[in-house]
TORNU-520251 format. One record per residue: x, y, z of N, C-alpha, C, O in turn. Coordinates in pm, whole numbers, plus 50000, padded with zeros to 5 digits. Example, Ala and Ser with C-alpha at 12.3 -4.5 7.8 and 13.67 -1.06 7.14 Angstrom:
513194943150780512304955050780513204967050780514244966850846;512854977550708513674989450714512905000350787513415011450804;
***
This chain:
500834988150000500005000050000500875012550000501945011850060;500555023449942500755033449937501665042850082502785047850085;500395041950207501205044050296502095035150346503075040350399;502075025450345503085021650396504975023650337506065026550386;504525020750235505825025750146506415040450157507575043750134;505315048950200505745062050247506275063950350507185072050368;505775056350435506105054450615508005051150615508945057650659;507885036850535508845031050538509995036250453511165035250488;509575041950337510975054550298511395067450367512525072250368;510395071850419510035084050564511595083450664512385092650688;511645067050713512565065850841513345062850756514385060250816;513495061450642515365059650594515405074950601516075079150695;514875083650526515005099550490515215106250629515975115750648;514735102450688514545107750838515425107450907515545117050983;516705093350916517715087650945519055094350894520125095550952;518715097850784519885105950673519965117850721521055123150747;518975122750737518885140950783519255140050920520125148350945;518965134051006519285128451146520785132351124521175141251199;521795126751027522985121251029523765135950967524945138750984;522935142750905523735159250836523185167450939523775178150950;522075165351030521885179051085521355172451194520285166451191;522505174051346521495167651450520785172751528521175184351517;519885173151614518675182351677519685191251740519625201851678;520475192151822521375209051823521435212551750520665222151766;521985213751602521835220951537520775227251488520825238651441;519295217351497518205224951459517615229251567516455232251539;517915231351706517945237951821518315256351803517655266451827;520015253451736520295267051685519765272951599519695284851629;519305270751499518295278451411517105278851447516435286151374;516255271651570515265272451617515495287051673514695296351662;516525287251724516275298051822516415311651740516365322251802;516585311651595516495326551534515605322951460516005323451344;514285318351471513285315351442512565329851488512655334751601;511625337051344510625344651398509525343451458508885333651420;508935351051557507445347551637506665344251534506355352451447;506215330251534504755320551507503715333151464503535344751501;503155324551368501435330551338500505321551373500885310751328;499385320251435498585313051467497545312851346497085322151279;497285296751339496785288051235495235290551299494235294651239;495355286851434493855287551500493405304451478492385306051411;493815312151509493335328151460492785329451359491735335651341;493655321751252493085325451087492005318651047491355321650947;491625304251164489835299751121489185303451189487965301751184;489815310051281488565317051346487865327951339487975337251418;486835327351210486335336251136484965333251081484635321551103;484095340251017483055338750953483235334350845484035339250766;482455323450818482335316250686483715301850684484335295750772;483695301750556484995286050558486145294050506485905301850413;487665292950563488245298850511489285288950414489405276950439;489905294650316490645282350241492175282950301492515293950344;493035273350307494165268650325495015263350215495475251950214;495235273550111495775266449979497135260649993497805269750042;497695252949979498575241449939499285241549822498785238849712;500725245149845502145238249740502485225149735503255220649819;501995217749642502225208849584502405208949495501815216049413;503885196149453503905197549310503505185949252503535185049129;503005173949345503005163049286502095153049377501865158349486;501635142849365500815129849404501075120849393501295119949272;501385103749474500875095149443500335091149337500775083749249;499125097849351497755091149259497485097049182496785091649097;497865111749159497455120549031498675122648992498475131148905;500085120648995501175124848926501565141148940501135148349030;502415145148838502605157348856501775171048848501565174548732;501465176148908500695188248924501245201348817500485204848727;502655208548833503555217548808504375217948809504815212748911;505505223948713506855221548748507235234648730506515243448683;508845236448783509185245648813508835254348905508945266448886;508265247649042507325253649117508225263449179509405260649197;507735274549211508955286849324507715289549398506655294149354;508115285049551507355283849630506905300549676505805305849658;507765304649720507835322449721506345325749619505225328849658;506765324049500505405333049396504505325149452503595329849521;504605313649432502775304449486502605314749653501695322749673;503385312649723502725316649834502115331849818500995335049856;503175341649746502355354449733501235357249634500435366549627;501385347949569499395345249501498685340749601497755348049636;498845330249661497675326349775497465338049850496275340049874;498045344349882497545359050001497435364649922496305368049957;497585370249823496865381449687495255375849720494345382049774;495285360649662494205354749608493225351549749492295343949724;493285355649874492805352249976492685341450100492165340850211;493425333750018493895322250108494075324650234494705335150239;493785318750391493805323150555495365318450567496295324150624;495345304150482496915298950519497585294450415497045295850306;498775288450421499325283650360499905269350367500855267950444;499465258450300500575240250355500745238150243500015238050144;502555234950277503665232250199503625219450203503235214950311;503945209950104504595195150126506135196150142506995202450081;506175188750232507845187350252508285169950230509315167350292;507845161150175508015149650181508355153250004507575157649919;509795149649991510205147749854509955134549789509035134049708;510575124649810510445107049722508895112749653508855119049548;507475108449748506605108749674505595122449625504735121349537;505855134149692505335148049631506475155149596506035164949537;507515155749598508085165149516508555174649615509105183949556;508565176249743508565190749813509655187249907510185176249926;509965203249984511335199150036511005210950143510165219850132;512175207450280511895216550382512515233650359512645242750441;512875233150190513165249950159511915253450062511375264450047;511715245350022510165247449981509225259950142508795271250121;509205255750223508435259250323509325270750397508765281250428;510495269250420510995281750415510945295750352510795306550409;511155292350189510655302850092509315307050154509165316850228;508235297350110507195303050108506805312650255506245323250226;506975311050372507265321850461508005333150448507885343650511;508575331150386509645347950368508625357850264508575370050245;507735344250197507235356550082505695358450125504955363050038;505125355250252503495359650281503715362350476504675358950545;502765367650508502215370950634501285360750706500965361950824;500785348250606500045342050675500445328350742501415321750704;499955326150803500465307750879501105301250790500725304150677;501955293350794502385284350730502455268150796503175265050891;501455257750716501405247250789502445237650725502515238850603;503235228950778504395222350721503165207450698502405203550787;503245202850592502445189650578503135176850499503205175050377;503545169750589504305158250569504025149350639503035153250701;504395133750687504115123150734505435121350849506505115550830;504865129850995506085125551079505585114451173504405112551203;506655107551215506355096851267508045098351374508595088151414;508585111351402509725107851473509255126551539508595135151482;509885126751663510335140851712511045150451628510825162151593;511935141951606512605147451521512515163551403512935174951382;511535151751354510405160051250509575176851275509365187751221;509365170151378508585187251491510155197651517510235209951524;511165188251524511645202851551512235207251408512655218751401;512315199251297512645203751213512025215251165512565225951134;510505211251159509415216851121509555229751155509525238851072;509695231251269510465243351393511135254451332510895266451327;512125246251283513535254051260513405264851111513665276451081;512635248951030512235255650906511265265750850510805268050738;511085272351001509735281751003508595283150980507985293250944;508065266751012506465259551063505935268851136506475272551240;504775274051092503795278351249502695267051292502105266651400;502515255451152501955245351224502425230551140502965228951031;501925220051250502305205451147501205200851166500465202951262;500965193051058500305184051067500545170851089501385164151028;499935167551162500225152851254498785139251235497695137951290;499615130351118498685120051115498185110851201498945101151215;496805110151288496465104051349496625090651354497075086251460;496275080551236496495069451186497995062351216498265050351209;498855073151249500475068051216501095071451364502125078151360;500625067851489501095071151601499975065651690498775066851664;500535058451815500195052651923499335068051998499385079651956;498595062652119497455074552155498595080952257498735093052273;499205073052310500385080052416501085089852298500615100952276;502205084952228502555094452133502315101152043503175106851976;500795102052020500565113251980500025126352064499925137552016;499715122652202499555137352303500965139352339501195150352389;501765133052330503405138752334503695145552226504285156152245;503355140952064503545151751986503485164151989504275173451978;501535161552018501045179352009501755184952106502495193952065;501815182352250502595188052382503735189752305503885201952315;504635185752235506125187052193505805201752076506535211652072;504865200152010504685210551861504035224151956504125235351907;503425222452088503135232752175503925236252214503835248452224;504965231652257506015235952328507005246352246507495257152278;507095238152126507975246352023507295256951952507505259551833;506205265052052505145278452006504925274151864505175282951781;504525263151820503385262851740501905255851703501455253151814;501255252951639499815245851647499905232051539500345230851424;499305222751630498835212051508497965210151509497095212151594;497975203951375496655202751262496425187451306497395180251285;495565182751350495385166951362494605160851296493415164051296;495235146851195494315144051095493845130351130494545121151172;492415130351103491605119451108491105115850980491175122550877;490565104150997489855096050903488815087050921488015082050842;488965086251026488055073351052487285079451256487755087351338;485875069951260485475076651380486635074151516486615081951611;487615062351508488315060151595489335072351595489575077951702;489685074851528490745084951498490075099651584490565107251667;489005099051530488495108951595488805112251728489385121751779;488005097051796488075097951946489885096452035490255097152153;490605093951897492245094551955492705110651979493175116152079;492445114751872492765128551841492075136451992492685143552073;490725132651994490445146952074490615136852263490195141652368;491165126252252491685124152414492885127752394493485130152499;493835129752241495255129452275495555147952277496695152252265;494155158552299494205170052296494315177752215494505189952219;494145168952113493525185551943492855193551995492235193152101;492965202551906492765218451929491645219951847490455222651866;492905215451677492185213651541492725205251499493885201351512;491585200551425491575187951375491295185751185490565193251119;491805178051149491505181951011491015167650966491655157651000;489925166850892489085153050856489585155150668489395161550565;490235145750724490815133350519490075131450451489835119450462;489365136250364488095126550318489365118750225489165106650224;490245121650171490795110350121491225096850191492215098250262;490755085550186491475075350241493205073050187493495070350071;494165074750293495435068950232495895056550205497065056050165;495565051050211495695035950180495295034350044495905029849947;494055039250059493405033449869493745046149763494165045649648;493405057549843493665075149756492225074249719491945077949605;491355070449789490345067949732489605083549804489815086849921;489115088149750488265101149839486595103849841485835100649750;486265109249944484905112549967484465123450036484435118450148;484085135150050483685139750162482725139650234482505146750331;481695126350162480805125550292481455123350420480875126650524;482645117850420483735114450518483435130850640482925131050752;483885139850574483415151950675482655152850710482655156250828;481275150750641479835153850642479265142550767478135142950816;480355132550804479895120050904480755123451063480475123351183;481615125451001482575127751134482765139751241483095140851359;482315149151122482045162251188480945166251314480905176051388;479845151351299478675149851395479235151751502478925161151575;480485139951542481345134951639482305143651676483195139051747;482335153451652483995166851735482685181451814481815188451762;483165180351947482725190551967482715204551877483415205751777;481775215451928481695227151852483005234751917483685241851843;483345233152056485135239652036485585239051971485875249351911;486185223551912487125221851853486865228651674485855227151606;487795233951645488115239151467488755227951418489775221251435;487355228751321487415217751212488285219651034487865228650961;489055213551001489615216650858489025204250751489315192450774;488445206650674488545194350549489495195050440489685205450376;490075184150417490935179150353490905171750234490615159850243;491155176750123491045163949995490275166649919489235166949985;490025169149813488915165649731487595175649718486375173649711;488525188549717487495200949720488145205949579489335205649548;487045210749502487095215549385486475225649313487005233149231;484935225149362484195233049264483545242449436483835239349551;482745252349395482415260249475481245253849581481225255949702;480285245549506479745237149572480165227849689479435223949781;481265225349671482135213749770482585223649880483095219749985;482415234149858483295243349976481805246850080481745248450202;480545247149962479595252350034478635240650112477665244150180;479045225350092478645216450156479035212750284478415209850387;480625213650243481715211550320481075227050498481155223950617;480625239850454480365247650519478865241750563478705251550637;477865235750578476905229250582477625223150681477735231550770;478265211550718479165204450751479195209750916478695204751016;479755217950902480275223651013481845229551000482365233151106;482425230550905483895232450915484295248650913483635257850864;485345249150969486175265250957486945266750856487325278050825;487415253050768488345257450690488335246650583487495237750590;489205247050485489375234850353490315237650347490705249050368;491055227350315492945224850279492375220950103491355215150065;493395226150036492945228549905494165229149839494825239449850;494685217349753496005218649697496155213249524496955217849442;495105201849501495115199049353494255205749249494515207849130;493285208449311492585220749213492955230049211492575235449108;493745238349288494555249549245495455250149169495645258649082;496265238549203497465238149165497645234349012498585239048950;496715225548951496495220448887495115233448778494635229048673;494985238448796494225245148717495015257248617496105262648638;494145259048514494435266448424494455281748448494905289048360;493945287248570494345297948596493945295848801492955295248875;495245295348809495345289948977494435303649047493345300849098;494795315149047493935325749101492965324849088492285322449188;492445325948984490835323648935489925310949040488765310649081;490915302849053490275291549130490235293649273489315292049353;491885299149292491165300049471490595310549513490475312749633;490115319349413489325335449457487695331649429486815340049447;487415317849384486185312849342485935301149482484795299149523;486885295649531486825284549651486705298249790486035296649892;487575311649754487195313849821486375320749878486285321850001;485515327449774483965332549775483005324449822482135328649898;483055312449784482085302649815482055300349977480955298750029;483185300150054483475298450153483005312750239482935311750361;482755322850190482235337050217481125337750308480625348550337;
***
């Protein structure tokens, strides 16, 4: 399966970077790290807000764009209205890298969520260093003990995670292991298979505290305005943008709908 092969190339990659840069060192660049933007501020707003996404590539849909310069994508998304911004940083299977996510902070004012598959500490402080204001942290891929050590660890390092579910168990991991926010997959990773009734079910199940994100498989203006039906604060939104014939046009239309 899909994830698993990701998982399992993840800790070689993970191991390598371990070996060029060890957590002191990303200790020291932590610490000339600029003050965080809060991810939770920017959904906490009227209407659904969008979270557009640098990606250059998929699994399951192949390449998106090339020649991507993360910098211009990010200063179109805040032209174009976007609340946030998530970078892929997992190269082997999307294409993205932890200067990918660097750039794109130097060139906007808004959150920047780092979105990759960590499964080590490690990862959080990288995330850190590389001027994350949030990670996202797959529910599915961590024990219930270690994942309230995550978020406590991504809190500690003044920033917010995004906690992703999929399934109703996940749910109930996420909000004992202390999500804040939570972000519902309608894509399944295993198959790439997607749905968002997936939101439209799970969303029953999370208190009204908690800020909700949907994930995957938002496209047309309708999906943003169901998805808001739903109950959600926000949509993570990365192949229909990215992938369209005039990327602005699309997320100034996802993000009207969300209005």
């Amino acid at each position: 399966m899909i994830l698993d092969e990701i998982v399992a190339r993840k800790r070689l990659d993970v191991a390598a970077r371990v070996e060029r840069a060890d957590l002191a060192e990303l200790q020291t660049r932590l610490a000339q790290r600029s003050p965080t933007r809060s991810l939770w501020h920017a959904l906490d707003q009227d209407g659904v807000g969008v979270m557009a996404e640098i990606k250059r590539r998929s699994p399951s849909a192949g390449l998106f764009a090339r020649d991507v310069d993360p910098s211009a994508w990010a200063a179109r998304y805040q032209a174009g209205g976007a609340i946030a911004i998530s970078v892929l940083t997992d190269e082997p299977f999307f294409g993205g890298a932890h200067a990918d996510l660097a750039a794109a902070r130097t060139a906007t004012k808004l959150p920047i969520l780092q979105k990759d598959f960590v499964i080590t500490d490690y990862q959080i402080f990288e995330a850190a260093a590389f001027g994350a204001d949030a990670v996202l942290l797959i529910t599915g891929l961590t024990l219930d003990q270690d994942l309230r050590a995550q978020i406590e660890l991504v809190h500690r390092l003044q920033m917010e995670a995004l906690v992703e579910v999929h399934t109703e168990d996940e749910v109930d991991q996420a909000l004992l292991a202390g999500a804040r926010i939570i972000g519902i997959n309608n894509r399944n990773l295993r198959e790439f298979t997607t749905d968002l009734a997936v939101t439209e079910e799970l969303c029953k199940l999370i208190p009204e505290e908690i800020t909700v994100v949907s994930e995957s498989g938002v496209h047309v203006a309708h999906d943003v305005e169901r998805l808001a039906a739903a109950g959600v604060s926000g949509v993570l939104v990365g192949e229909s943008i990215m992938t369209a014939e005039d990327p602005l046009a699309q997320l100034r239309m996802l993000v009207k709908a969300g209005e």
